[in-house]
KOLTOR-273197 format. One line per field, with one value per residue (C-alpha): x, y, z. Coordinates in pm, 1 decimal. Layout:
<gukols>
u <- X ...
v <- Y ...
w <- Z ...
</gukols>
This chain:
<gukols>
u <- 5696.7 5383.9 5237.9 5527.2 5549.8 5293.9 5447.2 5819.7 5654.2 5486.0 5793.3 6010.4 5717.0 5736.7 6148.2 6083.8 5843.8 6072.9 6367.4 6214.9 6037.0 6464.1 6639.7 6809.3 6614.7 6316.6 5965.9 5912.7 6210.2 6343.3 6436.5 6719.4 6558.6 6690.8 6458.8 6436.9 6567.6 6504.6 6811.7 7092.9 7344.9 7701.7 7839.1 8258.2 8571.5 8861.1 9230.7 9590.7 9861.4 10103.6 10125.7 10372.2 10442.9 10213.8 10534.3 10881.9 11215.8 11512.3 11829.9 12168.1 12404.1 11973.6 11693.9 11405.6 11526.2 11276.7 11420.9 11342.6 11364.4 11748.1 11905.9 12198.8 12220.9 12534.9 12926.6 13092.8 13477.2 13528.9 13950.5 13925.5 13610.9 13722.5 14110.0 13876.5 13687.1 13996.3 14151.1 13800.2 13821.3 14153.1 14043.7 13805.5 13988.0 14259.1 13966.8 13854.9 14216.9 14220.4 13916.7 14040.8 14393.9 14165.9 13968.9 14272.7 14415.5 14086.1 14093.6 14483.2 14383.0 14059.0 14284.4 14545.1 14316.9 14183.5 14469.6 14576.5 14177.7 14335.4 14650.4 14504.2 14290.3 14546.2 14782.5 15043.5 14998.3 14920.2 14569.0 14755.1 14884.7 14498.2 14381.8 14645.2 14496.2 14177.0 14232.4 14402.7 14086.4 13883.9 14153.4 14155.6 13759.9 13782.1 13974.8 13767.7 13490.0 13736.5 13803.2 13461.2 13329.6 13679.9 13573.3 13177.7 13316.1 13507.1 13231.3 13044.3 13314.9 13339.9 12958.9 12950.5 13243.2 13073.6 12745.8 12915.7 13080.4 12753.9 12589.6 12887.9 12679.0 12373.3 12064.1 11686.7 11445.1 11150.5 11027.9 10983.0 11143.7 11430.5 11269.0 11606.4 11981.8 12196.1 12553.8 12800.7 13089.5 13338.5 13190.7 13273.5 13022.2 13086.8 12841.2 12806.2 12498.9 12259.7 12268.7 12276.2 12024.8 12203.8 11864.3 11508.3 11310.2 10876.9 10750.7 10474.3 10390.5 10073.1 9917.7 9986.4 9884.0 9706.5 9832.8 9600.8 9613.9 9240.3 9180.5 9029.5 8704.2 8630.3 8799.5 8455.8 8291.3 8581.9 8578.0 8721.8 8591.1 8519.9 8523.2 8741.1 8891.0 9157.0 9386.7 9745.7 9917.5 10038.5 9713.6 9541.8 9207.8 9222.1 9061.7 9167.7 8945.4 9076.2 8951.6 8988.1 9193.9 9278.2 9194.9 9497.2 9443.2 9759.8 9745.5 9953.7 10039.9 10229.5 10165.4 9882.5 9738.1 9567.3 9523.0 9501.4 9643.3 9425.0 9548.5 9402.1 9405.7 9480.5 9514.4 9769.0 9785.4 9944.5 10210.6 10096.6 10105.2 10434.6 10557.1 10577.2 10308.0 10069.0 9752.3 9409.5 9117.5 8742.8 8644.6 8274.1 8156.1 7750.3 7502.7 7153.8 6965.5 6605.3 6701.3 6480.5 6744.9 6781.6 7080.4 7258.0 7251.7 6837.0 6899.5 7116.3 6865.2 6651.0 6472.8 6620.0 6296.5 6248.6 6352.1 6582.2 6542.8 6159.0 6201.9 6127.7 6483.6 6465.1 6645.6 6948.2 6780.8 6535.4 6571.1 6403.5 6361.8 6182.7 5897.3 5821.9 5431.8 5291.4 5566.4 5592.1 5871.4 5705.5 5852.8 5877.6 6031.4 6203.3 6364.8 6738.4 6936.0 7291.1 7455.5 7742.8 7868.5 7671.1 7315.2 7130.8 6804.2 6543.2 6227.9 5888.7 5521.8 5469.8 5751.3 5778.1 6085.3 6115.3 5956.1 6191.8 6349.4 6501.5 6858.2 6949.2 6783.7 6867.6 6750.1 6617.3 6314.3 6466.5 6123.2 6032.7 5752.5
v <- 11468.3 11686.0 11334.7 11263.6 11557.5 11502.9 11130.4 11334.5 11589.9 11363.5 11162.4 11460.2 11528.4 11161.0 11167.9 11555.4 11427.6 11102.5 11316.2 11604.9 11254.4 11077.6 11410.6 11433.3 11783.8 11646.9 11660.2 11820.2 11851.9 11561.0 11689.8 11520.3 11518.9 11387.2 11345.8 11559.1 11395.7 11434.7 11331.6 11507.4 11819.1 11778.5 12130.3 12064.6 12292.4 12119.0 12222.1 12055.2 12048.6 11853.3 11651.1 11772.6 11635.1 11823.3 11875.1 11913.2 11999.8 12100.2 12022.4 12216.5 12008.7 10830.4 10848.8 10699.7 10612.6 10621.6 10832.6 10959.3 11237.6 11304.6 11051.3 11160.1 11150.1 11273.2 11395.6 11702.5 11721.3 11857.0 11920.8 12256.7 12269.7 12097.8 12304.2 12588.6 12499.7 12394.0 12736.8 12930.3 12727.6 12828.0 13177.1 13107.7 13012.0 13289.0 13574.5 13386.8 13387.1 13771.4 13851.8 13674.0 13879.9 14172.3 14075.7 13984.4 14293.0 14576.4 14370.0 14464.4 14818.4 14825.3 14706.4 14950.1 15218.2 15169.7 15160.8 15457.1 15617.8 15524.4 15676.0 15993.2 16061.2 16007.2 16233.1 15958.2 15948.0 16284.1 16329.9 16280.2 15911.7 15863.2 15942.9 15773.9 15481.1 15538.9 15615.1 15248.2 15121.4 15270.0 15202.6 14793.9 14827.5 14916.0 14649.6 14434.6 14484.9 14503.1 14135.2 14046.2 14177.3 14036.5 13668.9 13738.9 13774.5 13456.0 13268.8 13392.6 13284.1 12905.1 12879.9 13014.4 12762.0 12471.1 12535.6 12455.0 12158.2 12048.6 12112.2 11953.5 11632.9 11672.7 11506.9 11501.5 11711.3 11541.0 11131.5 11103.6 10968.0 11105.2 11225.6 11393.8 11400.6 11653.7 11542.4 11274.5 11097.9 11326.9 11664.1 11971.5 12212.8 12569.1 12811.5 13152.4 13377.2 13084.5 12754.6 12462.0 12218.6 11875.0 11686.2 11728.2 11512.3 11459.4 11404.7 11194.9 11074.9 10871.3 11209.6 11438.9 11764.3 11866.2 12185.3 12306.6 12625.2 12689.6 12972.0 13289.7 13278.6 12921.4 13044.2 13232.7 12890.5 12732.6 12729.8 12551.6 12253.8 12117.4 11740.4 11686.3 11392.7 11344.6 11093.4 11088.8 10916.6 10679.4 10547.3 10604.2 10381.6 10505.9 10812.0 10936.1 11186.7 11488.9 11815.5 12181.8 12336.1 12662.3 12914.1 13147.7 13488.3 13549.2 13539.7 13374.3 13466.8 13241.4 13323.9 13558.5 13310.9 13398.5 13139.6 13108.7 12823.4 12605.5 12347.1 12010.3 11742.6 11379.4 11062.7 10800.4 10534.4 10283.7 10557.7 10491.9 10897.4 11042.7 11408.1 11609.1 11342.0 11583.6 11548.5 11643.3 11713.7 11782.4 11992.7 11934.4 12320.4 12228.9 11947.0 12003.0 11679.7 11620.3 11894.9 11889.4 11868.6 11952.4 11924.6 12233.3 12236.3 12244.5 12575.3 12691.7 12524.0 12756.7 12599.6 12699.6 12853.9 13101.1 13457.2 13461.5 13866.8 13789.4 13610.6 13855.4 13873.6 13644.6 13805.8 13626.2 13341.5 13207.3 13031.5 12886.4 12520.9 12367.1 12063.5 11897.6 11921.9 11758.7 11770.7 12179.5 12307.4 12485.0 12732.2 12729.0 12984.2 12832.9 12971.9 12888.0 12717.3 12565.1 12377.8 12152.2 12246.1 11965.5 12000.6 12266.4 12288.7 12438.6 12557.6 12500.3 12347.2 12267.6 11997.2 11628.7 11396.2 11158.6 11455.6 11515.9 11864.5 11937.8 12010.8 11939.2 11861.8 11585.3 11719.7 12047.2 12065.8 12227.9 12276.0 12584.3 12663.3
w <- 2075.0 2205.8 2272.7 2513.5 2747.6 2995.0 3066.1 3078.1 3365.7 3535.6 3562.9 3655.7 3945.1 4041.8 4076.0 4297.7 4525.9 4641.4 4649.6 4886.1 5099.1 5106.8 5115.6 5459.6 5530.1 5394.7 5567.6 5943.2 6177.8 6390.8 6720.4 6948.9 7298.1 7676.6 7945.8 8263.6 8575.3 8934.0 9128.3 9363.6 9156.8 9289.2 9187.3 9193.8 9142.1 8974.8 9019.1 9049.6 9307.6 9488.4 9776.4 10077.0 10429.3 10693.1 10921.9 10735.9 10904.3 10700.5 10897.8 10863.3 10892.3 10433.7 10206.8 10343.4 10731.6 10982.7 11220.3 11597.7 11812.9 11875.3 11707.7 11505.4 11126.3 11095.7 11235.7 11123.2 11157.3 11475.7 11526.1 11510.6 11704.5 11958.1 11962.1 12015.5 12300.4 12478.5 12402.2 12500.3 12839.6 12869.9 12825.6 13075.5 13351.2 13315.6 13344.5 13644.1 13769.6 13688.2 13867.7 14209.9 14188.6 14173.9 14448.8 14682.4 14571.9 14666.3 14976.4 15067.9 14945.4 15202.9 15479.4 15463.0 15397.4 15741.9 15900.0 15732.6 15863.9 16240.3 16212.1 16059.7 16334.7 16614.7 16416.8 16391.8 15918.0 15707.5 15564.7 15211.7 15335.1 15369.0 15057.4 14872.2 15019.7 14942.8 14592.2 14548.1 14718.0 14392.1 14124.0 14243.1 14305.9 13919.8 13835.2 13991.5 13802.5 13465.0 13553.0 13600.1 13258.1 13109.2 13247.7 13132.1 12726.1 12815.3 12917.8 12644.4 12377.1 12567.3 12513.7 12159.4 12068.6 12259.9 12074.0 11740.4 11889.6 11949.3 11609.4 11456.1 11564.7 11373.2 11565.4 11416.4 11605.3 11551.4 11496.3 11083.6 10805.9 10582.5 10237.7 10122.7 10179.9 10017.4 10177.6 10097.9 10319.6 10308.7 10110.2 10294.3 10412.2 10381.2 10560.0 10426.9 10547.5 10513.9 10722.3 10439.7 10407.6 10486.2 10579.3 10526.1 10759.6 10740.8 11074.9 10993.3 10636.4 10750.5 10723.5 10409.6 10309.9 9935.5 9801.4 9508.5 9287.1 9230.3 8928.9 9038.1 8867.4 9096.0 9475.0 9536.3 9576.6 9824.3 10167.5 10434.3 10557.6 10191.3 10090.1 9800.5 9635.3 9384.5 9190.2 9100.9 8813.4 9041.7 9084.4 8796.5 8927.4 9277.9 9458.5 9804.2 10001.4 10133.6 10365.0 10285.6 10621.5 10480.4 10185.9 10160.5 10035.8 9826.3 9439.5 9208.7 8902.4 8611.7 8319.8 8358.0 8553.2 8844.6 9131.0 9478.7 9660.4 9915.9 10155.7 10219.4 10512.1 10337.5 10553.6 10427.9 10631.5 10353.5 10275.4 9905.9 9858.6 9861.4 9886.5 9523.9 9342.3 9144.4 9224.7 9006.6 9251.6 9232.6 9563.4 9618.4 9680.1 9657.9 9703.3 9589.6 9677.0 9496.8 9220.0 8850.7 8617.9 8262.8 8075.9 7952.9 7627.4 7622.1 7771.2 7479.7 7189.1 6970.1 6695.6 6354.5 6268.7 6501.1 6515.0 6802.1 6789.3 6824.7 7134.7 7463.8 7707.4 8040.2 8324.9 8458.4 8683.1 8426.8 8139.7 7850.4 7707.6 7405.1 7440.6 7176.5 7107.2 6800.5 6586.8 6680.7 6948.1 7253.3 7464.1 7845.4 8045.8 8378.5 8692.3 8683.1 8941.2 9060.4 8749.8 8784.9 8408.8 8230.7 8389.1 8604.0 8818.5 8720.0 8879.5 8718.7 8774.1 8400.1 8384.4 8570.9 8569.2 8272.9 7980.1 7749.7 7653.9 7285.6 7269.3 6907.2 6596.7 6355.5 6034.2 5922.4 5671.7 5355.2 5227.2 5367.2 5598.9
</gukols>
């Protein structure tokens, strides 16, 4: 048994050594590297929205009818409209009636009031007789004017009534297409405080406009004037391009939620878009042509075996990367620049498109030092 034990530990050395050399963690580290690139950083914002009609009337008064400028779309019921017109106009006439009695009458009062002047002053009537007269002269000079305003308020009602005659025939203001309808043949249309919406007519939907809610911690990048495209699930394989026109300044909250909502210029000249599709856009905020880029997560990589407590602090704009340098990770300390969320530039003398940074490793010697 003595005789056996050195063959038993060298065997037991034999079958420790190939296990450490096949053991996953075995031997030096294996870094996962990716190599620096020199090309143009698109920095984008994403956010959702719908599509609307740049120009939209709602009319108070079918699907899809292109429609012009004062063509009508639809006839109220217009009996009693029309029963009250006549009677306004009837109204009308008899003020004006009114106000030329009146006038015939202050005339008659005029003349005999200067008859009655005459007679006073050759002595022939009594100064009473005269202002008798004269006083008739003010009382149909009064209802003169009574007659006038009278016939005004008639006027007024005839042109009130005619008005909704008129709107009984509902006519489309603009040139566009019908995008909704919410009447039938024969539904009746009651109108309380607020006109109902019978029609809603786009002016033009060649041209459509991108309404995106943009979260808070992204509007600081948007501006108008910014290229943006988008798809909707219409079109899954399709992008469109759109234009930033306007960056409003009111929140909205939903949920806690904080966005802002920006408006966009998109041309549709096929009419494939169509008001209330949901869009998903990427608004290009930055281009950065000729930029050294390294991916992001070389920035985040520390070797397992170094003290990160050991390492000195980098202000905000700089950064630091592993090289890989004879099997050892090596430092370098970078200046920081745009990132699009994946990659960012960096600023440096000591590294050249094509090197390769670490940003993983594949196995970790369990060894020790």
């Amino acid at each position: 048994m003595a005789k056996r034990w050195p063959w038993i530990l060298g065997g037991v050395a034999v079958l420790g050594l190939g296990a450490w050399l096949l053991w996953p963690g075995g031997g030096a580290p294996a870094y996962v590297t990716m190599a620096v690139q020199r090309t143009t950083l698109t920095v984008t914002v994403n956010a959702t929205g719908t599509l609307e009609p740049v120009d939209e009337v709602e009319i108070g008064a079918d699907y899809n009818s292109h429609v012009t400028k004062g063509q009508i779309l639809a006839r109220l019921d217009t009996a009693l409209l029309e029963a009250k017109v006549k009677q306004s106009a009837a109204n009308r006439d008899a003020a004006r009636a009114g106000i030329a009695e009146a006038q015939a009458a202050l005339t008659l009062a005029q003349a005999k009031a200067r008859r009655t002047a005459v007679l006073v002053e050759r002595k022939f009537v009594s100064a009473q007789d005269n202002e008798v007269n004269q006083a008739e002269v003010a009382r149909t000079a009064a209802a003169l004017q009574a007659a006038e305003a009278q016939a005004a308020v008639a006027e007024a009602v005839l042109a009130s009534d005619v008005s909704n005659l008129d709107k009984a025939t509902i006519r489309s203001p603009v040139d566009g297409i019908v995008i909704s309808r919410a009447v039938e043949l024969g539904q009746t249309i009651v109108a309380a405080l607020q006109t109902p919406v019978l029609f809603t007519v786009a002016r033009d939907l060649t041209a459509m406009e991108l309404h995106l809610d943009v979260d808070e911690a992204d509007i600081g990048l948007v501006a108008d004037g910014q290229e943006a495209r988008f798809s909707v699930d219409a079109y899954p394989t399709r992008r469109f391009d759109a234009t930033l026109t306007s960056v409003r300044l009111a929140p909205k909250t939903d949920q806690g939620v904080v966005t802002y909502q920006v408006l966009a210029r998109v041309a549709n000249p096929d009419l494939a878009l169509r008001p209330g599709m949901t869009a998903t856009a990427d608004i290009t905020t930055r281009t950065l042509p000729d930029a050294l880029l390294v991916p992001n997560g070389a920035l985040r990589f520390t070797p397992p075996n170094v003290d990160r407590n050991g390492l000195a602090t980098l202000p905000p704009d700089q950064g630091r990367l592993w090289l890989e340098r004879d099997g050892r990770a090596v430092p370098l300390v970078v200046g920081l620049g745009l990132s699009d969320g994946r990659a960012t530039a960096v600023t440096t003398d000591q590294l050249k498109p094509g090197e390769r940074v670490i940003t993983d490793v594949a196995r970790t010697d369990h060894a020790g030092p």
